[in-house]
Chimera marker file (.cmm) of the C-alpha trace (Angstrom):
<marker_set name="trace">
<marker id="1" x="6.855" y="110.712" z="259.660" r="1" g="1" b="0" radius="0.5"/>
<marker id="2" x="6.533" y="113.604" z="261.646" r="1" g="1" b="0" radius="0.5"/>
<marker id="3" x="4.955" y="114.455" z="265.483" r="1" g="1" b="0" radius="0.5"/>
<marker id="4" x="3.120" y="117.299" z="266.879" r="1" g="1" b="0" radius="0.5"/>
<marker id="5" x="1.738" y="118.462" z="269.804" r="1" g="1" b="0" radius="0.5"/>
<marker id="6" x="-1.550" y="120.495" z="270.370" r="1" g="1" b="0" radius="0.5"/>
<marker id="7" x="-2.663" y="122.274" z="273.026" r="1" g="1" b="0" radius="0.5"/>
<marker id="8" x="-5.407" y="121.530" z="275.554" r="1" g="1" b="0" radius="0.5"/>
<marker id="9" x="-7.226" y="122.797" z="278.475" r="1" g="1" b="0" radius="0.5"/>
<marker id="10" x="-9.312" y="120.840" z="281.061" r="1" g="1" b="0" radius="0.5"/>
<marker id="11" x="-12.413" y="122.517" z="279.458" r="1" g="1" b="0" radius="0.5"/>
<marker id="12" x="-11.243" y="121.319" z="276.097" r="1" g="1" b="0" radius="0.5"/>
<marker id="13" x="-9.751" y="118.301" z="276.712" r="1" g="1" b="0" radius="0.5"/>
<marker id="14" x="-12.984" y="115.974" z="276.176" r="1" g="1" b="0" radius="0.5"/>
<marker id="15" x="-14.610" y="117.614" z="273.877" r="1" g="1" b="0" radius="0.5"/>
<marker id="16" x="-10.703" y="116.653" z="271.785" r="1" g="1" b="0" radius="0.5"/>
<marker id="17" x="-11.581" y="113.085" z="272.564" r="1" g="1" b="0" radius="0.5"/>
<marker id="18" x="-15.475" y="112.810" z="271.848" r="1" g="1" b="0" radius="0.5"/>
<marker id="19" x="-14.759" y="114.256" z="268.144" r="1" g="1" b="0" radius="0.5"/>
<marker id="20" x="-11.356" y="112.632" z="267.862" r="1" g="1" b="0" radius="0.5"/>
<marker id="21" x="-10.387" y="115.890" z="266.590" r="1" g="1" b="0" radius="0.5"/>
<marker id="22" x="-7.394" y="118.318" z="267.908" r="1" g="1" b="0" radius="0.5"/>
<marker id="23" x="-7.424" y="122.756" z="266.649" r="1" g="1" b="0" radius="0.5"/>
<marker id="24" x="-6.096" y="125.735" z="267.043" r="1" g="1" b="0" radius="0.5"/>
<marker id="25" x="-6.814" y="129.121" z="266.188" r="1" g="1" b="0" radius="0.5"/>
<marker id="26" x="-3.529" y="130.399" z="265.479" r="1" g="1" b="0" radius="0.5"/>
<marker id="27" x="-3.170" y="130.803" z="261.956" r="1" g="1" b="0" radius="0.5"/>
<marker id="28" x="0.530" y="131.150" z="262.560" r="1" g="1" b="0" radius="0.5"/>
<marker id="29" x="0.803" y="127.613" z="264.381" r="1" g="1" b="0" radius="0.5"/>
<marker id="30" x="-1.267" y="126.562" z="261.265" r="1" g="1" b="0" radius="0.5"/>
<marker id="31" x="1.054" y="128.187" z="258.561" r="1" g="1" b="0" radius="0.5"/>
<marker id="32" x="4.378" y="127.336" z="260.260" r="1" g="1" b="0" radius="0.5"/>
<marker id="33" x="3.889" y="123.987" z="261.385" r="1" g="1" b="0" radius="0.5"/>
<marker id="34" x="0.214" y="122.102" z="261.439" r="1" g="1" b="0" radius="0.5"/>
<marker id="35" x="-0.045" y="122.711" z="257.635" r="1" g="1" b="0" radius="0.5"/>
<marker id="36" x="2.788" y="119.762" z="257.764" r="1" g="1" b="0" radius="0.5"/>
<marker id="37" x="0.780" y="117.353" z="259.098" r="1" g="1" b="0" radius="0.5"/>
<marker id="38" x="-0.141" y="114.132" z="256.952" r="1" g="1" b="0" radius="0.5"/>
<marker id="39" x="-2.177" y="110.904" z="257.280" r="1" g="1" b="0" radius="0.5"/>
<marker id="40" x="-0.374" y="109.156" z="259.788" r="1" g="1" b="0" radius="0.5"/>
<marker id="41" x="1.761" y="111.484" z="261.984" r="1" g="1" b="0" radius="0.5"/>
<marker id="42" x="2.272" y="111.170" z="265.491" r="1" g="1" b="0" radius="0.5"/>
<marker id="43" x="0.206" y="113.642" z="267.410" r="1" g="1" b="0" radius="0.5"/>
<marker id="44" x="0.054" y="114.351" z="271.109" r="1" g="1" b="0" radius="0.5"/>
<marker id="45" x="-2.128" y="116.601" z="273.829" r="1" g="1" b="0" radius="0.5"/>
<marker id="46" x="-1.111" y="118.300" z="276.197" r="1" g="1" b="0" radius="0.5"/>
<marker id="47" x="-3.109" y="119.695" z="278.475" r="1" g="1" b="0" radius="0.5"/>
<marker id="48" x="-1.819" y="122.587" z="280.022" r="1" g="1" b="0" radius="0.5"/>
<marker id="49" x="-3.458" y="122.992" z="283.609" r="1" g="1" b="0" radius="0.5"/>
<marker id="50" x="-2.710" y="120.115" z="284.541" r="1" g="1" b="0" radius="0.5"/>
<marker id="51" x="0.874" y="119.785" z="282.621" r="1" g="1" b="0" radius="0.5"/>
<marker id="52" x="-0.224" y="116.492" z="281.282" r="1" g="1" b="0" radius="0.5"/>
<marker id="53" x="1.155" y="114.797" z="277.649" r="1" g="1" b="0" radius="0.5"/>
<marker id="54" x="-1.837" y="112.258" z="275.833" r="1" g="1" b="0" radius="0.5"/>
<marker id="55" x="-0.868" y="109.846" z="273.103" r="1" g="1" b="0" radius="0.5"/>
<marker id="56" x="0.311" y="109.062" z="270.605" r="1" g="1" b="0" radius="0.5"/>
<marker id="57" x="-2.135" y="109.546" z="268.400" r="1" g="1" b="0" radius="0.5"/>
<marker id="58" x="-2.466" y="109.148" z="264.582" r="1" g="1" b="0" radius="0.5"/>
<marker id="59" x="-3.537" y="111.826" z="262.538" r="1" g="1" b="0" radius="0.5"/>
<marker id="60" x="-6.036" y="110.295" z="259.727" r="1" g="1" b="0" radius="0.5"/>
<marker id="61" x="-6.399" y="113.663" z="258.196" r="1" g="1" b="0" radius="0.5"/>
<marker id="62" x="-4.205" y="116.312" z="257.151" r="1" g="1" b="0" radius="0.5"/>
<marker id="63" x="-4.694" y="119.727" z="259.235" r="1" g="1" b="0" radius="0.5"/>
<marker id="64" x="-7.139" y="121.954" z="257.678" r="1" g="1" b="0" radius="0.5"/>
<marker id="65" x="-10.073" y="124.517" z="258.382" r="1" g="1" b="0" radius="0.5"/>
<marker id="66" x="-13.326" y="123.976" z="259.918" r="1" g="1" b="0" radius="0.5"/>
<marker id="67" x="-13.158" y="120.206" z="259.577" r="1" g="1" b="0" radius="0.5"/>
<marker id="68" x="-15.934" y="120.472" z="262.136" r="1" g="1" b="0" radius="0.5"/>
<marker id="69" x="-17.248" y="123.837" z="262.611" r="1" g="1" b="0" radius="0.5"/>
<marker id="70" x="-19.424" y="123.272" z="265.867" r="1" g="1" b="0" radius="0.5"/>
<marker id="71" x="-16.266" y="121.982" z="267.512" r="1" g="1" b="0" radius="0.5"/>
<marker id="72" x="-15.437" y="123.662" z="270.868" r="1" g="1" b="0" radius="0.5"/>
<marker id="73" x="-17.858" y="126.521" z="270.327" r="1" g="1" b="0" radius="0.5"/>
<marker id="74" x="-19.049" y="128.129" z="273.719" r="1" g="1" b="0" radius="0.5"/>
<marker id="75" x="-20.227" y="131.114" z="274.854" r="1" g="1" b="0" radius="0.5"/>
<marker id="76" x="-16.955" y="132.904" z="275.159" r="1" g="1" b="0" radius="0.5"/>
<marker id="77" x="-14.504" y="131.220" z="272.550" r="1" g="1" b="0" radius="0.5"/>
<marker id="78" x="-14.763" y="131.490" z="268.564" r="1" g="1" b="0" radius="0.5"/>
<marker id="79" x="-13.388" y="127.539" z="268.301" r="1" g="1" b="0" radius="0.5"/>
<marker id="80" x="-10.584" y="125.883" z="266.945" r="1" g="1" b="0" radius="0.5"/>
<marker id="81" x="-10.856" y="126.287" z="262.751" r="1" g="1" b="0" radius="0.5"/>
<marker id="82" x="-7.402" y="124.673" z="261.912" r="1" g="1" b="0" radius="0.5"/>
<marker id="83" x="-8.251" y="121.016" z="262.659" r="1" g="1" b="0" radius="0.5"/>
<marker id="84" x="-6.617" y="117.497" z="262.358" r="1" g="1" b="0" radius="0.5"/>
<marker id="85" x="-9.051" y="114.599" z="263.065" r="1" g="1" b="0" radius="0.5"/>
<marker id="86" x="-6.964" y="112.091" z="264.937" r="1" g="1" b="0" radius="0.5"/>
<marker id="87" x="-7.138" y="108.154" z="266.525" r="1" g="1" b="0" radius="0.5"/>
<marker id="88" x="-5.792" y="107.516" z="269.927" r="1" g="1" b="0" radius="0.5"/>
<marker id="89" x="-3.712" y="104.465" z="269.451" r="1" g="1" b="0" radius="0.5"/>
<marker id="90" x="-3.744" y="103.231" z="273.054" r="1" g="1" b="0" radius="0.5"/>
<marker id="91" x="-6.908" y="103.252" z="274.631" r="1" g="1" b="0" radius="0.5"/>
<marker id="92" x="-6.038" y="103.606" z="278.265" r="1" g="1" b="0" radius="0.5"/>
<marker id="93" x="-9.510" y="104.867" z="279.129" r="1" g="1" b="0" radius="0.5"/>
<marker id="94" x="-11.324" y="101.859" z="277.977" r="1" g="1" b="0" radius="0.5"/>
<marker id="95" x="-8.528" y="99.081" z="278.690" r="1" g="1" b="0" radius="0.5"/>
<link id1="1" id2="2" r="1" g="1" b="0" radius="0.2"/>
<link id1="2" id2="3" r="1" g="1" b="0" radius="0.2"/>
<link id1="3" id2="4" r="1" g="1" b="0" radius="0.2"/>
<link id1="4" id2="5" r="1" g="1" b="0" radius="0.2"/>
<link id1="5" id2="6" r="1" g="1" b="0" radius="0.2"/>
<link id1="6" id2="7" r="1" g="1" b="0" radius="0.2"/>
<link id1="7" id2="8" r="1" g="1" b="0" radius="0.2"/>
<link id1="8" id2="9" r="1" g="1" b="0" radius="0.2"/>
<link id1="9" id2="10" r="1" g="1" b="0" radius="0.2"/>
<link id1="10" id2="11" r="1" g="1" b="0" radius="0.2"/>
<link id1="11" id2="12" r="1" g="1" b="0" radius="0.2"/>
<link id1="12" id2="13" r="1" g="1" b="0" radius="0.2"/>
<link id1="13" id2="14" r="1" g="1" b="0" radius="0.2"/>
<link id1="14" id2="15" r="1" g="1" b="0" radius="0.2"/>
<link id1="15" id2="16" r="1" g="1" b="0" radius="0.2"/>
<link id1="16" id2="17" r="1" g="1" b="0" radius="0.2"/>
<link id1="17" id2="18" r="1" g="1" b="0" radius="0.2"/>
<link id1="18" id2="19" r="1" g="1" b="0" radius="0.2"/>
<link id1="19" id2="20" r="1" g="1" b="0" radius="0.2"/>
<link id1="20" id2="21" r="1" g="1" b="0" radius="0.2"/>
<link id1="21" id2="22" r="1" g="1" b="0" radius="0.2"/>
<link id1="22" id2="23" r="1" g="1" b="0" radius="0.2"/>
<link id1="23" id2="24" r="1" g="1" b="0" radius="0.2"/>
<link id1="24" id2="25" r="1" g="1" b="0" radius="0.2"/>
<link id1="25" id2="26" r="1" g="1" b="0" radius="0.2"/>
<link id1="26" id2="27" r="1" g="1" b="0" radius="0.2"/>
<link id1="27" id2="28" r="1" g="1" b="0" radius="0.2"/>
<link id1="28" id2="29" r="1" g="1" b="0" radius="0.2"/>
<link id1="29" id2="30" r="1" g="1" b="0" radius="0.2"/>
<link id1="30" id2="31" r="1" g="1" b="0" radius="0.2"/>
<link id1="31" id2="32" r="1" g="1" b="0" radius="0.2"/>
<link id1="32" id2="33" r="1" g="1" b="0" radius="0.2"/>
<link id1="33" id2="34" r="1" g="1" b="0" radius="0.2"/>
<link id1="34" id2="35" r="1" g="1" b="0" radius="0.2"/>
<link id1="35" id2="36" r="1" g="1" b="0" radius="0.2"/>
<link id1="36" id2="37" r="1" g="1" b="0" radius="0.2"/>
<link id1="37" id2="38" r="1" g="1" b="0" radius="0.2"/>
<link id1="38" id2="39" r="1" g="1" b="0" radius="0.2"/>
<link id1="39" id2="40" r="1" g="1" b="0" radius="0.2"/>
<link id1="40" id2="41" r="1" g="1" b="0" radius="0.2"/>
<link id1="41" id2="42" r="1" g="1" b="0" radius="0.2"/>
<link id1="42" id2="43" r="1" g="1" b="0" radius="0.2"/>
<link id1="43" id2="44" r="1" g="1" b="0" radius="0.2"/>
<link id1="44" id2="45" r="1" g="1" b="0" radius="0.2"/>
<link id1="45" id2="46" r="1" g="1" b="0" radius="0.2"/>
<link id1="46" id2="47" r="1" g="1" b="0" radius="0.2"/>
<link id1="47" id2="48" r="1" g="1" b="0" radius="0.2"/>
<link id1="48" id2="49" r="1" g="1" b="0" radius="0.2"/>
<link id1="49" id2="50" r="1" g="1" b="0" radius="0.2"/>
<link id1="50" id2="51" r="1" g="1" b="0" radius="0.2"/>
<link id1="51" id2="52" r="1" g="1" b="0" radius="0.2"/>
<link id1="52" id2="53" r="1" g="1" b="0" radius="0.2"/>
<link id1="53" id2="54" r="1" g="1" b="0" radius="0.2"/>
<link id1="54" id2="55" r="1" g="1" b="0" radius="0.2"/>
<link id1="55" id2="56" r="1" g="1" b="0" radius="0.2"/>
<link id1="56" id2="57" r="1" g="1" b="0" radius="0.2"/>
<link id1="57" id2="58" r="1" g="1" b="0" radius="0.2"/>
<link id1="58" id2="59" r="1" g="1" b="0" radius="0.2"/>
<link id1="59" id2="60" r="1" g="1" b="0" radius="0.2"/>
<link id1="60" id2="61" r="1" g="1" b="0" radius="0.2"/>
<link id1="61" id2="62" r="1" g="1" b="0" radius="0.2"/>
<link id1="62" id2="63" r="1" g="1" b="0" radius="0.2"/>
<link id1="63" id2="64" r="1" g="1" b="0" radius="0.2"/>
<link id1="64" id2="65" r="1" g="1" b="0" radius="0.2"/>
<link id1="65" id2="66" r="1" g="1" b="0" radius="0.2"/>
<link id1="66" id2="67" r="1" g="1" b="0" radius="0.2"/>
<link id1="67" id2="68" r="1" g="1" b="0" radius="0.2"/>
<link id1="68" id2="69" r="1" g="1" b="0" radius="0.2"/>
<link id1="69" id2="70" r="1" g="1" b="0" radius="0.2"/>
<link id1="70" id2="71" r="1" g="1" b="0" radius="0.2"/>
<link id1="71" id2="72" r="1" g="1" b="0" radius="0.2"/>
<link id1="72" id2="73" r="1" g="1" b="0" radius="0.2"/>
<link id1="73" id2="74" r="1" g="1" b="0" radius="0.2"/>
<link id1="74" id2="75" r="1" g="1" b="0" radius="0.2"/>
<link id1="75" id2="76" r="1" g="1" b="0" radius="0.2"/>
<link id1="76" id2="77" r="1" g="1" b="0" radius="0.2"/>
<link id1="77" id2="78" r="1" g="1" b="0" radius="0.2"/>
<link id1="78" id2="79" r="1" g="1" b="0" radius="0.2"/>
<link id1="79" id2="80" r="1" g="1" b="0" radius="0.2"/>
<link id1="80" id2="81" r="1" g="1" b="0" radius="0.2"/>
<link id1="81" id2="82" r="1" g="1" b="0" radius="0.2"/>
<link id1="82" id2="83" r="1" g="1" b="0" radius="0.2"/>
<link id1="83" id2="84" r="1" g="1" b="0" radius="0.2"/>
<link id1="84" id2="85" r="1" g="1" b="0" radius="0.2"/>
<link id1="85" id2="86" r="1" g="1" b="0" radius="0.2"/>
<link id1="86" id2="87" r="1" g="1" b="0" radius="0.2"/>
<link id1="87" id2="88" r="1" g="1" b="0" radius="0.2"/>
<link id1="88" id2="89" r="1" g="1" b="0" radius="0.2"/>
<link id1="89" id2="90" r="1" g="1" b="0" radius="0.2"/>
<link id1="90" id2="91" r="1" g="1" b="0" radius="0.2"/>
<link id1="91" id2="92" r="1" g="1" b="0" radius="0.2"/>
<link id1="92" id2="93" r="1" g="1" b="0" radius="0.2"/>
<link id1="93" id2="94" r="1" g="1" b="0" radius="0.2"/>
<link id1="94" id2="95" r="1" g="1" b="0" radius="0.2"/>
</marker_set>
């Protein structure tokens, strides 16, 4: 089993948790490492204006494009294509 962390921003943070989905648009992040990812590795968030680490999570896809399309699409950024839908396996929010 492997772990890997994405990368958040406040502004992107819930829409991560709504969809239960983590992206990037860095094909080489994709090629190198997120291609890796299987059912049931460890993922984390961190959210980087804030310099805070989420999780774990458990991936319950692999990492592939446009899972969801409309996913963090705004008026300024293209979205997130390489996508991993994900569980959050503590619930601190709701506990």
């Amino acid at each position: 089993m492997n772990s890997f962390i994405f990368i958040c921003s406040s502004e992107t943070e819930k829409e991560c948790y709504e969809r239960q989905l983590f992206g990037t648009s860095n094909f080489n992040y994709y090629d190198k490492y997120f291609r890796k990812i299987k059912v049931g590795d460890d993922l984390f968030l961190y959210n980087y204006d804030i310099g805070h680490l989420q999780g774990p999570f458990k991936a319950i896809t692999i990492c592939e494009k446009n899972i969801d399309p409309e996913a963090w699409r705004c008026k300024k950024k293209r979205g997130f294509p390489y996508q991993v839908n994900c569980f959050y396996l503590i619930d601190f929010w709701n506990s």
